[in-house]
C-alpha positions as CSV (number, residue, x, y, z in Angstrom):
1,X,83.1,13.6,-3.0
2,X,84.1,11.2,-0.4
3,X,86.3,13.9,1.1
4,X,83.6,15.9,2.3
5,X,81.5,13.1,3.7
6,X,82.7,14.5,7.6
7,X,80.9,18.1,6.3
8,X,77.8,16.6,6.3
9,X,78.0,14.9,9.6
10,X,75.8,16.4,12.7
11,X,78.0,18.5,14.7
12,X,77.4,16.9,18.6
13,X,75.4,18.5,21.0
14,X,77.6,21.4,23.1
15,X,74.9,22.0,25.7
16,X,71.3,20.5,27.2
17,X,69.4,22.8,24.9
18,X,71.1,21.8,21.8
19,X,70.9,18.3,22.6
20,X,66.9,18.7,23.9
21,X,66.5,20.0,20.0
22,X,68.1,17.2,18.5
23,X,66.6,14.7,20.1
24,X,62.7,16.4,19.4
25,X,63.5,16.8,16.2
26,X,64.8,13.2,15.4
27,X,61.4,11.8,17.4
28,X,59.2,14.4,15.4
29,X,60.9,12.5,12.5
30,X,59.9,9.3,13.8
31,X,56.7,10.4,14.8
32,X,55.9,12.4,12.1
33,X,51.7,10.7,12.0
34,X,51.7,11.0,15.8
35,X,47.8,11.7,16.3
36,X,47.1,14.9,17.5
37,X,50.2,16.7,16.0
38,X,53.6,16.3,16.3
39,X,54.1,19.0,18.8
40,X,51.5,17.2,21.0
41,X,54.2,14.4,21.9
42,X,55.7,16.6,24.7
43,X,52.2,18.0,26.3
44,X,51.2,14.0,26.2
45,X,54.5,12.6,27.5
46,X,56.1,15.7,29.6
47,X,58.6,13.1,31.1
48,X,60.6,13.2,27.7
49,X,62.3,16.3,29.2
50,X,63.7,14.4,32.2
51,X,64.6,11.7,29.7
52,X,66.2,14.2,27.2
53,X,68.3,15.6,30.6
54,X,68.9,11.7,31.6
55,X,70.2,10.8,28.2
56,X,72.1,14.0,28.1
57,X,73.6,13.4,31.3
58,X,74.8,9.4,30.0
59,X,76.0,10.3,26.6
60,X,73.4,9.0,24.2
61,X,73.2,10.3,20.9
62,X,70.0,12.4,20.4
63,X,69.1,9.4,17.5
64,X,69.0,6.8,20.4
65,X,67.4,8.7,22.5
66,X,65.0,9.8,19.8
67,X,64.6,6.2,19.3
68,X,64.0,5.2,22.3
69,X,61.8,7.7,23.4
70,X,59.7,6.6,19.9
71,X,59.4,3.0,20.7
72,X,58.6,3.8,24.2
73,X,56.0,5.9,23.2
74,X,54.6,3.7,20.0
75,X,54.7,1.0,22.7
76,X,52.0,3.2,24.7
77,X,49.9,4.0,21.9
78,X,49.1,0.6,21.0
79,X,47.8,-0.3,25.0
80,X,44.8,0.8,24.7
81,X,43.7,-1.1,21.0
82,X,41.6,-4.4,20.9
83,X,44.0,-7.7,20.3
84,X,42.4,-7.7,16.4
85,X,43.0,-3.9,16.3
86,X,46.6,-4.9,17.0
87,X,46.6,-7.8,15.5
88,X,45.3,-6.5,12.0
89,X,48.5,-3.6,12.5
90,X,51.2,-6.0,12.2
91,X,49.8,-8.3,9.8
92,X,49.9,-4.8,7.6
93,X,53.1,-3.7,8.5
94,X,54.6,-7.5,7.8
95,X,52.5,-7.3,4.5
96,X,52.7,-4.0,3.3
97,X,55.7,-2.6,0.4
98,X,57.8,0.5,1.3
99,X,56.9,2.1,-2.1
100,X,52.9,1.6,-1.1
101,X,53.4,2.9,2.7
102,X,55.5,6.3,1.4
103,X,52.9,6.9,-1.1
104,X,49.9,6.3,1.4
105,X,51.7,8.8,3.9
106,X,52.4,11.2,1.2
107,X,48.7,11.4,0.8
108,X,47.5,11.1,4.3
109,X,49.7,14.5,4.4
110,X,48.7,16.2,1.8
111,X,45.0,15.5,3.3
112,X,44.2,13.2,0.3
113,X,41.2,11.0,1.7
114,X,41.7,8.9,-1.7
115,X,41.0,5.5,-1.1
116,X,43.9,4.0,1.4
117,X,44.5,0.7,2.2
118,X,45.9,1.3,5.4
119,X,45.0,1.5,8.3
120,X,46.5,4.6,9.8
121,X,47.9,2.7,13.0
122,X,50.1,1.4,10.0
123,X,51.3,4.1,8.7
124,X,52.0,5.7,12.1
125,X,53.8,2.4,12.7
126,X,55.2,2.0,9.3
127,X,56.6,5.6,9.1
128,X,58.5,5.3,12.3
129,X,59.7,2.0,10.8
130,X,60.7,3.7,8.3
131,X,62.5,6.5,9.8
132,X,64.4,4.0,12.1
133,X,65.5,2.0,9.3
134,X,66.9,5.2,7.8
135,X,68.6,6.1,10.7
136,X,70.4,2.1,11.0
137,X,71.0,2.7,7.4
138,X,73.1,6.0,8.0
139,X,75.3,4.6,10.6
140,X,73.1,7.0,13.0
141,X,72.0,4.4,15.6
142,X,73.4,0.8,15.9
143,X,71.5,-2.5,15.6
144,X,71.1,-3.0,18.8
145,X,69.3,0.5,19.4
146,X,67.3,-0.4,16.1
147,X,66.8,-4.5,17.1
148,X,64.8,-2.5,20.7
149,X,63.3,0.1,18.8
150,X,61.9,-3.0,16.9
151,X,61.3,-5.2,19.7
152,X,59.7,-2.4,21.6
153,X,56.9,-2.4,19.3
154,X,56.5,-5.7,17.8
155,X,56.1,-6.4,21.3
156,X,53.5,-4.4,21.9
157,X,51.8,-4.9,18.9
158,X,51.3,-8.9,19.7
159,X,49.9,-8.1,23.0
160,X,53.1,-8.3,25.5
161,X,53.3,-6.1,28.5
162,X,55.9,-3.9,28.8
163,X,57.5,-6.5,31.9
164,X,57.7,-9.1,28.8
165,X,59.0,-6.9,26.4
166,X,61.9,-5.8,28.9
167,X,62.3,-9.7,30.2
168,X,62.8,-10.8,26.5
169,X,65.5,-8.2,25.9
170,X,67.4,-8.6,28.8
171,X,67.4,-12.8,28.9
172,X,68.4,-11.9,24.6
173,X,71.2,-9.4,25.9
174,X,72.4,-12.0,28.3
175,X,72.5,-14.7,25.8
176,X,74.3,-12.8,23.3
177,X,77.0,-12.0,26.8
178,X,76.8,-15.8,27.0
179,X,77.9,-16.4,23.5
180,X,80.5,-14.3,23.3
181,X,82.2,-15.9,26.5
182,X,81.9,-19.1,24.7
183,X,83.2,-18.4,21.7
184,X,86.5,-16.6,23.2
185,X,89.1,-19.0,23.2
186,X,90.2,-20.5,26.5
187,X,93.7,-20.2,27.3
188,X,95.8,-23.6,27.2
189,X,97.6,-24.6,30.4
190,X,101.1,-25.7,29.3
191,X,102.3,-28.2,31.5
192,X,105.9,-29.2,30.0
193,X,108.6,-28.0,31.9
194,X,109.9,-24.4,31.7
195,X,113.5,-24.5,30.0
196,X,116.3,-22.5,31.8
């Protein structure tokens, strides 16, 4: 079975409207909960098309951009909550089982109003947690487009501006630079004579 693993690899984008199609259908993914409806994320945010043609334009696999876009966007939702609106979000997502967040989305679409436990900012959250993870999971993003997907709205769910969120990951990316030039081995300087 191994032999056909490359068959069920996504073929890359040939053109800007194939990409533009992956890349909404990955952030419908990770926006599945988005209030409003799904297909309101591009009447809401009609930038992501400029992004879409950006990240097009640099190479980016529709999943990052997908996944950035999501953060971004996630990010912006939470602006406009109470600190213990945001507050009471991620103490639920840090609490909360995978098994007991698919089930409660399962019901929220299906439209069962059974008695939840979750707050939906959760499971909007949770879901696109979810999805993200899945993504890491299947070698579709790397950790470092999944540790700023994560940052991105951890950030924003404990009350930093987006400045703070952007400071911390570029002093963390310059750290990690630093530490990797430490850890390379300096080359020795051989001083004993060169023999003819």
């Amino acid at each position: 079975m191994r032999w056909f693993a490359f068959l069920a690899r996504k073929r890359p984008a040939r053109n800007l409207s194939q990409y533009r199609d992956q890349v909404l259908r990955r952030l419908h993914d990770l926006l599945y909960l988005y209030p409003g409806g799904r297909d309101d994320i591009v009447n809401d945010y009609p930038g992501i098309f400029e992004v879409i043609r950006v990240s097009f334009a640099q190479g980016n696999t529709p999943q990052y951009a997908a996944l950035y876009m999501a953060g971004s966007i996630l990010a912006k939702m939470v602006e406009p909550l109470t600190a213990d609106e945001r507050a009471f979000i991620f103490g639920q997502l840090q609490r909360v089982k995978l098994q007991t967040l698919r089930a409660a989305t399962r019901d929220v679409v299906a439209g069962n109003s059974g008695p939840i436990e979750i707050a939906f900012g959760t499971l909007v959250f949770g879901n696109a947690i979810v999805t993200a993870t899945t993504l890491l999971d299947n070698a579709e993003v790397d950790q470092s487009a999944f540790d700023m997907f994560e940052s991105e709205i951890s950030g924003a769910l404990v009350g930093k501006t987006s400045e703070q969120r952007s400071f911390e990951r570029v002093s963390s990316a310059i750290d990690n630079l630093e530490n990797a030039l430490h850890s390379i081995s300096k080359p020795q300087l051989c001083l004993a004579p060169l023999a003819d």
